[in-house]
N, C-alpha and C positions, 0 to 999 in steps of 0.2 A: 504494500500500500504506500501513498506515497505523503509527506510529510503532513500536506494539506490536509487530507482524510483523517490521517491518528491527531489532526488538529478539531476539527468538525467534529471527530467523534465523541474527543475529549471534552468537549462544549456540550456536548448534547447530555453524555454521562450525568456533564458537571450540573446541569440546570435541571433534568429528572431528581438528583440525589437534593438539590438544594430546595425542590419545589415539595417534597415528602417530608422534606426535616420543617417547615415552614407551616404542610399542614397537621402533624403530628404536633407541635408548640401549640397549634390554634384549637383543635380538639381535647391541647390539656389544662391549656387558659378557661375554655370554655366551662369543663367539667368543674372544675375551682369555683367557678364563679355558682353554677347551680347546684353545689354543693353547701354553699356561703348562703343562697336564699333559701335551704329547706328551712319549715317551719316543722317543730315539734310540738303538739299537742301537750299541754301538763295536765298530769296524771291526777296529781296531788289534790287539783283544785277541782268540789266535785258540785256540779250545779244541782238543786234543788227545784 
């Protein structure tokens, strides 16, 4: 193959691997975040 090629490919590699690591951060920001708004019911407090 000729330089250009293992250049192009290198690129392509390079923005698949960086585009996975990018959405993998945003699906773990995400979970964080609606982990943050659950609400827990209290147990303790018993309505009449």
């Amino acid at each position: 193959m000729c330089p250009f090629c293992f250049a192009t490919m290198g690129l392509v590699v390079a923005g698949a691997v960086s585009t996975g690591g990018l959405a993998a951060l945003a699906v773990k920001v995400s979970r964080k975040k609606n982990a943050a708004e659950e609400i827990v019911p209290n147990l303790n407090n018993k309505e009449k």
